[in-house]
C-alpha positions as CSV (number, residue, x, y, z in Angstrom):
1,X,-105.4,-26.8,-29.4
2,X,-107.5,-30.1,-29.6
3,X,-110.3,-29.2,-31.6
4,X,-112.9,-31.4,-33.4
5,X,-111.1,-32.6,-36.7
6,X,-113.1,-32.0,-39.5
7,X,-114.7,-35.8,-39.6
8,X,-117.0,-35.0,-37.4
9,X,-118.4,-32.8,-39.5
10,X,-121.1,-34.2,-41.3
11,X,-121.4,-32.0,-45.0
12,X,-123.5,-33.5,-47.4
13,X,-122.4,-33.2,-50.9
14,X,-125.9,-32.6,-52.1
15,X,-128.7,-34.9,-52.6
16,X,-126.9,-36.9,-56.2
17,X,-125.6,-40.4,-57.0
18,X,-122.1,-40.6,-54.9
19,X,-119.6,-40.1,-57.7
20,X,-122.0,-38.3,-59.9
21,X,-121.6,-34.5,-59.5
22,X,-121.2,-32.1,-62.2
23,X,-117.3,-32.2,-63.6
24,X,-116.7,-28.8,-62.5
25,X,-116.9,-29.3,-58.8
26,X,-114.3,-32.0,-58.6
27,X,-110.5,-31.1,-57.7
28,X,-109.6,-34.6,-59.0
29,X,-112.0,-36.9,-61.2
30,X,-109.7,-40.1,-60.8
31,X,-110.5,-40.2,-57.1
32,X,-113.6,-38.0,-56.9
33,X,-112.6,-35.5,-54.8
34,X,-114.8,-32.4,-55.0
35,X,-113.5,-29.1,-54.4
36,X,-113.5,-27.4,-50.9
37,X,-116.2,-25.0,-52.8
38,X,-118.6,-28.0,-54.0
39,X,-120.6,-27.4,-50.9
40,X,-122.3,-23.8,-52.1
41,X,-123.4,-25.6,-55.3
42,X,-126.0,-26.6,-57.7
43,X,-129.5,-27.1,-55.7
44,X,-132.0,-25.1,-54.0
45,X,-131.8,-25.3,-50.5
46,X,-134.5,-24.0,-48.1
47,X,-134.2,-21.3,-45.9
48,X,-137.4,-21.5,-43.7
49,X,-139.9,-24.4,-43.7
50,X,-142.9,-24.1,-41.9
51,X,-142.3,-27.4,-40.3
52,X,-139.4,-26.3,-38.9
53,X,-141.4,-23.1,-37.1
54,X,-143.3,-25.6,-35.6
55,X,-140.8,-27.7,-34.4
56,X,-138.9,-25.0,-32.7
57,X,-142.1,-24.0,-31.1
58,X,-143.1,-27.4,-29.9
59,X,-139.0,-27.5,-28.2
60,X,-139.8,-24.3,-26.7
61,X,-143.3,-25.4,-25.2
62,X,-141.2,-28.6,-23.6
63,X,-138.8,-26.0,-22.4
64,X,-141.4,-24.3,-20.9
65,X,-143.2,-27.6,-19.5
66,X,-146.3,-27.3,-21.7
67,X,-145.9,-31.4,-23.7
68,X,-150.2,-30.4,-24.7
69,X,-148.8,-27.6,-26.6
70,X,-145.5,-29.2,-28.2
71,X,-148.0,-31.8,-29.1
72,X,-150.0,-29.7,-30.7
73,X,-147.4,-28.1,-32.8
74,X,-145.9,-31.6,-33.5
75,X,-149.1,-33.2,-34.6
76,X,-149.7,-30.3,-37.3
77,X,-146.1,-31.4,-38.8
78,X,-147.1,-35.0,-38.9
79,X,-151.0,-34.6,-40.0
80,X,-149.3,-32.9,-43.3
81,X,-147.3,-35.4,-43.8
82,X,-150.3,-38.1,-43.5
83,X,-148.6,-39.8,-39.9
84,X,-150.0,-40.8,-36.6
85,X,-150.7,-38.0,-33.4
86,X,-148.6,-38.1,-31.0
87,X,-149.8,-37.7,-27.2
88,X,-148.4,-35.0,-24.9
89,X,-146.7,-38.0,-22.7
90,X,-144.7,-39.0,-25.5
91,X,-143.2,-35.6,-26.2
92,X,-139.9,-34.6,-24.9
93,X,-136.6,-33.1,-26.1
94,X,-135.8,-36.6,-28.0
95,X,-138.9,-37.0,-29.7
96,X,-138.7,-33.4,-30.8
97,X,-135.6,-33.9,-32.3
98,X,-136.2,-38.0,-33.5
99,X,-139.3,-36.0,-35.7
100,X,-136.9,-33.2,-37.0
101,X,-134.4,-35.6,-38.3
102,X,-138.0,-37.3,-40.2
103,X,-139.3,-34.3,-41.1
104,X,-136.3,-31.9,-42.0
105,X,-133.7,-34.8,-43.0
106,X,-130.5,-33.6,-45.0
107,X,-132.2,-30.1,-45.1
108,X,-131.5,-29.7,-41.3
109,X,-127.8,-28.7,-39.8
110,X,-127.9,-31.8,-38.0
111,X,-124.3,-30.9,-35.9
112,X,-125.9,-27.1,-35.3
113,X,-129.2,-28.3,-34.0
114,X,-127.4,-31.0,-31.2
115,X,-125.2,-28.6,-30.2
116,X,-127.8,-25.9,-30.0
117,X,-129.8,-28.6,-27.6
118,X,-126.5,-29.9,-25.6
119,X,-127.1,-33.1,-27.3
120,X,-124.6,-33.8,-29.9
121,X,-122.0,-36.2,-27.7
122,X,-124.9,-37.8,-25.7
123,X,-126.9,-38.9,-29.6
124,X,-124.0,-39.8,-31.5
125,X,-122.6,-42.2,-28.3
126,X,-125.8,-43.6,-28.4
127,X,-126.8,-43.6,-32.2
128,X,-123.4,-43.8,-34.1
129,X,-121.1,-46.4,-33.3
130,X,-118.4,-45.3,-35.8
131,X,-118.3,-42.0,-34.1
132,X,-118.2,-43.3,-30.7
133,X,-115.5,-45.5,-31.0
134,X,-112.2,-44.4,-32.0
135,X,-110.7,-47.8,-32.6
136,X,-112.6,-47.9,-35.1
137,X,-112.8,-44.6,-37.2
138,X,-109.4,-44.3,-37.5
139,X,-108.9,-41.0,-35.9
140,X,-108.2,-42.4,-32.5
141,X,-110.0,-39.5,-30.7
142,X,-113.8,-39.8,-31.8
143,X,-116.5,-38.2,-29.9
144,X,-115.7,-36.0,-27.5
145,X,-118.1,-34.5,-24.3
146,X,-116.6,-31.0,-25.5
147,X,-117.6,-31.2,-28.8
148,X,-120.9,-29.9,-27.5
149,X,-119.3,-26.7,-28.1
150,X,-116.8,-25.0,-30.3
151,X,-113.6,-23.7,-29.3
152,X,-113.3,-19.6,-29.1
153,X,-110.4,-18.3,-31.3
154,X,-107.2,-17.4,-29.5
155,X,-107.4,-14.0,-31.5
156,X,-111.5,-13.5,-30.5
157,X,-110.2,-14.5,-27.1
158,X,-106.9,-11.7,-27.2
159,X,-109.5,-9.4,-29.0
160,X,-111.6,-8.6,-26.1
161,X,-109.1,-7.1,-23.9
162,X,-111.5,-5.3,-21.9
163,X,-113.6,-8.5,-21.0
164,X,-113.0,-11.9,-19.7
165,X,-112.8,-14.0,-21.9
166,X,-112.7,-17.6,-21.1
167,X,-112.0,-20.9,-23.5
168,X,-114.8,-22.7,-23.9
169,X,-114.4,-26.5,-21.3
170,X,-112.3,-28.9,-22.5
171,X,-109.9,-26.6,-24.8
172,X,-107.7,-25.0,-22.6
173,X,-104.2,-24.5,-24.1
């Protein structure tokens, strides 16, 4: 199966100098790798953020056609955070999620939240040249349209016996 190769997945190591973690979380200290474990490490990570609330409220407003109320949910985010209103003309899906990466940055599960919003391949062809070119990341695949979702297991897939099933576009064996 042709599933996205781990590169795509963008895992912060938590928010330290590069090469500058705690001795314990590297597999090998010559070359700095960390351990496959290093990721459920050493910092507090957030769980809810208020911001957040709002920001999920103001995508559901757009959903909904209401941009007066996904301003207004957007605007209390940014008066916190001592920035400019924004008008209900300016707000759609892309603003929404332009002022999460601001507001949430490494906090956020960047990947989940494009893929949640069927954006993932359309923002990283159009904001990540590395990505979008395989020539040039060394994978020879890069971004793919499918990517927007994951694959379903064979065994989830053999699982539901009773039920149809079906492989998710794009990953058809």
């Amino acid at each position: 199966m042709n599933a996205p190769g781990r590169f795509l997945y963008a895992y912060q190591s938590k928010v330290t100098t590069p090469y500058n973690h705690p001795s314990e979380l590297y597999a090998n200290i010559n070359t700095y790798d960390l351990k496959n474990t290093a990721g459920a490490t050493y910092t507090d990570q957030y769980m809810f953020r208020l911001a957040e609330t709002y920001l999920l409220r103001a995508e559901a407003y757009v959903n909904l056609n209401n941009k007066e109320a996904a301003a207004a949910d957007i605007n209390k985010v940014r008066e916190r955070a001592w920035a400019s209103a924004v008008s209900p003309e300016q707000v759609d899906l892309d603003y929404i999620l332009d002022e999460r990466i601001r507001e949430l940055g490494i906090e956020e599960k960047r990947r989940l939240t494009l893929m949640r919003t069927s954006k993932l391949y359309e923002r990283v062809m159009k904001y990540n040249p590395f990505y979008a070119n395989p020539q040039t990341n060394g994978d020879g695949v890069g971004m793919q349209e499918k990517y927007n979702l994951w694959p379903i297991p064979h065994s989830a897939i053999e699982a539901n016996a009773d039920a149809v099933l079906e492989q998710n576009p794009g990953y058809e064996q």
